[in-house]
N, C-alpha and C positions, 0 to 999 in steps of 0.2 A: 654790205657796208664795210667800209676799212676799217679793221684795228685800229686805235692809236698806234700802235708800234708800226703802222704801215711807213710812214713819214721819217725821215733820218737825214740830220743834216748832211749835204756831199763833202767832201771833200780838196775835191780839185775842180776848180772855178776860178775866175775872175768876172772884177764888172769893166765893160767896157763903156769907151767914152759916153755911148749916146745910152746907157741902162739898163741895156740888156746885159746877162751874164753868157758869160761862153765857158762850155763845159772842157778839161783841161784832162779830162781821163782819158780817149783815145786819139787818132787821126780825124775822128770825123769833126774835134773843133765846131760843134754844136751850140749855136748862137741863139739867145733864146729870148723871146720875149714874157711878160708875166704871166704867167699859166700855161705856157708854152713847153711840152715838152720834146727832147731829143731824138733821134732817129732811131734809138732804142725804145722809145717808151714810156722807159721806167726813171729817166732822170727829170727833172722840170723845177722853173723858175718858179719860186715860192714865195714871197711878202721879199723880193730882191734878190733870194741867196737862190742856191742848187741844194735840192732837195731829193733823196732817192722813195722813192713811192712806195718800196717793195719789201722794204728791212723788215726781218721777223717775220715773213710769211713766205709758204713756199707751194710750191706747185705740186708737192708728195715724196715721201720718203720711202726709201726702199734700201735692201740691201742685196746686195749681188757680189759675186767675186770681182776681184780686184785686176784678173784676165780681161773682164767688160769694158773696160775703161776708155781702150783695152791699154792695161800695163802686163807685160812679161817679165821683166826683168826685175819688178819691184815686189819683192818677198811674196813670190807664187805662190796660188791656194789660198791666200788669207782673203778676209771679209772685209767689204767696206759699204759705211751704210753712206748711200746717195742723195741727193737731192739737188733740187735749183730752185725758181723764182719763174719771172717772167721776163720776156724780153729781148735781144738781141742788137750787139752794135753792127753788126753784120746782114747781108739784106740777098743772103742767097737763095736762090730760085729750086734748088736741089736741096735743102732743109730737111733733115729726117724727123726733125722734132719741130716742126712749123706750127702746131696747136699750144707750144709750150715758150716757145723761141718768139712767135710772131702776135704774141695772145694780145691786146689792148685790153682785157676784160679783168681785173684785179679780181674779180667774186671766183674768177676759175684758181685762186691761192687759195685754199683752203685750210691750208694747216698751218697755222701759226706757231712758232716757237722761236726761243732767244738762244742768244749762240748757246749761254750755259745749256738749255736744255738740251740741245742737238747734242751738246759732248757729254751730257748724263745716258742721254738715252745709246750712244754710241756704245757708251762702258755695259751701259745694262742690256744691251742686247750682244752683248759680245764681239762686236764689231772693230777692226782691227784700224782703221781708219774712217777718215769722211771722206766722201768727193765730193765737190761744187762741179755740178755738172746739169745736164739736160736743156738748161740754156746758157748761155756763156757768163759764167761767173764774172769777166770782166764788167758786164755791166749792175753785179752788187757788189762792189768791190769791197764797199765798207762791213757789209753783213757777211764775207764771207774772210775777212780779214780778223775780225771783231768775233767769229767762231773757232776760226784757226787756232789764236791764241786762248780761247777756251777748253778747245781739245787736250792742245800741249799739254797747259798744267794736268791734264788727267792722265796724260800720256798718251794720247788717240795721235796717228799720223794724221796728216792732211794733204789729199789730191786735186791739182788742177786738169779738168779737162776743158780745155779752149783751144778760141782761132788763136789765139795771141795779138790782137789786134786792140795795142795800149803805150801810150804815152810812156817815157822814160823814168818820171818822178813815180807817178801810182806803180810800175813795172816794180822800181825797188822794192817798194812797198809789200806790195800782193806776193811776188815770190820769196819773202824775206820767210815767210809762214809758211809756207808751201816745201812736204819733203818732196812731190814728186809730181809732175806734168805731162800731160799727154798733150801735144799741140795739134792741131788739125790745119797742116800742112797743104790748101783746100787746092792748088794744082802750082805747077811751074812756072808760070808766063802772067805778067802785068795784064792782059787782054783778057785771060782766063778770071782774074779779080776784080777787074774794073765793070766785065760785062757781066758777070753773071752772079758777082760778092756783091758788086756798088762801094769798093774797098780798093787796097792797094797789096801789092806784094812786099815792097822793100820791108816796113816796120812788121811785117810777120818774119823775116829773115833777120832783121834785127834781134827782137823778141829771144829768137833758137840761140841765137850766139850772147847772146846775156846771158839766159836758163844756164849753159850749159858752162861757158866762162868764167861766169863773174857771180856764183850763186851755189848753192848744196843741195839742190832741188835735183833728182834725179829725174833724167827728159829721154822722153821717147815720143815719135812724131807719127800719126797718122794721117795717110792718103787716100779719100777712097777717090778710085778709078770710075770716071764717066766716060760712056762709051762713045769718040766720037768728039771727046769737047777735053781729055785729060791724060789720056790712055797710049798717047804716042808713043812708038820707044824712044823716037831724040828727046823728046824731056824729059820722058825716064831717066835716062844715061844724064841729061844736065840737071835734074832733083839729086841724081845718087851722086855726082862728081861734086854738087857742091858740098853736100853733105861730108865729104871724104876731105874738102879742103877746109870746110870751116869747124865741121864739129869734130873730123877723125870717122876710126871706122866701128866703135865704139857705141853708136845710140842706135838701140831697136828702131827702125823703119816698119811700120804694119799698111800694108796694101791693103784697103779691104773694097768689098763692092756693093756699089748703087743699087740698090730697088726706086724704081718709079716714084715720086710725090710729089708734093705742094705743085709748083709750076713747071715741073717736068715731068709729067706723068707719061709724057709720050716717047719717054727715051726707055728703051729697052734696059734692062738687068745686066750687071755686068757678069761676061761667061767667065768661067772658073781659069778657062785658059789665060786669058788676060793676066791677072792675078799670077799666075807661076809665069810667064814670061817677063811681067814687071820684077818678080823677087829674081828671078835670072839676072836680068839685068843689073839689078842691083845689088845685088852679090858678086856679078864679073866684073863691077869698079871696085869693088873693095869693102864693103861694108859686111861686116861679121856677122850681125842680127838682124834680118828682114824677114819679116813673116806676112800670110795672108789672113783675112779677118773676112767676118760674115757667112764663109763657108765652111763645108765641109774637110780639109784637107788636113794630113795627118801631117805631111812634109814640110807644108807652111807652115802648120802651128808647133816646129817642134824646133826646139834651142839645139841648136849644136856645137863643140867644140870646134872655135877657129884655126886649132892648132893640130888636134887630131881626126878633129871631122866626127867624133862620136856623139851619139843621140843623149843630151842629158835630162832636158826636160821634154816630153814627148805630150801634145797636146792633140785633141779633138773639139776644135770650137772653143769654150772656156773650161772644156772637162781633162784637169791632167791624168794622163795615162802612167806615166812613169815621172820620176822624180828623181835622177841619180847624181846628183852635187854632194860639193864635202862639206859637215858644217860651214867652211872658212869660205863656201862658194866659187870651189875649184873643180876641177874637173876632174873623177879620181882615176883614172887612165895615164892624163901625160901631166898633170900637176896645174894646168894654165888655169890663172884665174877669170872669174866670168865677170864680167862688165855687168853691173848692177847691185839691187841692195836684197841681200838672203839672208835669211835667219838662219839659226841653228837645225830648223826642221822645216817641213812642208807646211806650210799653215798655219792653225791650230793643233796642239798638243800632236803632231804631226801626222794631221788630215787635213786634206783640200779640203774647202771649203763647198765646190762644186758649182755644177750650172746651175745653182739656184734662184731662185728671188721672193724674198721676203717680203710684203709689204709694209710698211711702220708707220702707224699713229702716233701723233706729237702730242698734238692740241686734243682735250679734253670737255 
């Protein structure tokens, strides 16, 4: 059975002429009739209004470092305890998180908690931030907005991992709360989003040049490479060139690769080569920080100085190996500052926090 607190009024809606309401939070303009819900799920026409189904419950909490996200560049080593809901505005075929993204099933929420608890228990487990993540946060937009600003006052960061696939008004909104976002950049090409997201490319391109323009939310983009359907080098070289002209050279890029699921079970794993050939490429347009993700690799996962080429954070997976920045997050060899937000140490009391994962009880 649902919580009461499952139910939250929406906030971006209209009615239209004939009485349905059409939901006003992404592209997908989701028209709905009474008890009708959206192509995520989790939104639906309620006694006339939009109603979010989900508020205060979630799919499990966890904490993990803040590498998973995966962010690099946003105060390495430290902890962030995770969580999502259910649901998805997105309807892609390759889903790593398809049991939690594509759930219909409310009873698989099991942990209920309100934002204050989420940034109690963040303080009380030590956790250096929250992420909305595991399903795409843009579709709680108000539970994850309404926790945001519960962190803040406690002092907790807050991270988004999304498609970015959101309307201009809610966009202000959600990233107003948000220090830092990981976008999931799902491939190059309109064809690549329409056939296989059920989505569109432009307002994911939008989206990056907002974050990164018009906002304090610190943005790094990931790719992962499908073998055969994403992996080309010409959109390589036209993902990294646009990158070069609309954000600079400036924002982590992380390639990472595909394992087998939901409805592409039949495509192959992506080879490790792949992975350093795309960071090639996108590094020989000009991007500073491009790293590889889900694998093994010492050379992908390691920050280097764009001015003197030296090794400063040297990474294995999410486990950092060395750590060599200056408090001020400069590089101590030739002075260059590094693109992103670093504390005065690695971590915690300065220790990574590690490839760990914790799992965290809410609800009592």
């Amino acid at each position: 059975m649902k919580s009461a607190e499952s139910n939250h009024p929406g906030r971006w809606w209209h009615t239209l002429p004939d009485g349905r309401v059409q939901c006003d939070l992404c592209p997908r303009d989701c028209q709905l009739h009474e008890g009708q819900c959206g192509a995520c799920f989790v939104r639906q026409m309620q006694d006339g209004a939009m109603q979010l189904t989900t508020y205060g419950r979630s799919s499990g909490f966890c904490i993990d470092p803040v590498e998973k996200k995966p962010l690099n560049h946003f105060y390495p080593g430290s902890s962030i305890l995770s969580f999502g809901t259910a649901g998805c505005n997105l309807a892609c075929r390759f889903c790593q998180n398809w049991d939690i993204s594509k759930s219909k099933d409310m009873d698989r929420l099991m942990d209920a908690a309100s934002p204050q608890a989420i940034a109690t228990a963040a303080r009380r487990h030590g956790a250096d931030a929250v992420a909305y993540t595991y399903n795409d946060p843009v579709v709680f937009a108000e539970y994850a907005i309404d926790t945001a600003l519960a962190c803040r006052e406690q002092g907790i960061r807050n991270v988004a991992v999304t498609a970015g696939y959101i309307h201009a008004e809610p966009r202000r909104e959600f990233f107003a709360v948000m220090d830092a976002a990981n976008v999931d950049l799902k491939a190059f090409t309109e064809d690549f989003y329409r056939k296989l997201c059920v989505a569109h490319l432009q307002p994911v391109l939008d989206t990056l040049a907002y974050i990164h323009h018009e906002t304090n939310c610190w943005l790094e983009i990931t790719t992962l490479l499908i073998p055969g359907h994403n992996d080309g080098a010409a959109e390589i070289s036209e993902l990294a060139g646009w990158m070069m002209r609309e954000l600079g050279p400036d924002v982590p890029l992380h390639f990472t690769a595909f394992h087998p699921d939901w409805k592409m079970a039949d495509i192959p794993a992506t080879p490790p080569e792949t992975l350093s050939l795309a960071r090639r490429i996108a590094r020989d347009a000009g991007l500073n920080y491009v790293f590889t993700g889900n694998v093994h690799d010492s050379e992908g996962g390691t920050t280097f100085c764009p001015q003197c080429h030296a090794a400063l954070i040297v990474r294995d997976w999410y486990d950092i190996r060395r750590y060599d920045l200056t408090p001020e997050g400069k590089c101590p060899h030739c002075r260059t500052t590094i693109a992103g937000r670093f504390g005065p140490v690695l971590g915690h009391d300065g220790r990574a926090f590690g490839p760990r994962r914790i799992p965290v009880r809410l609800a009592h």
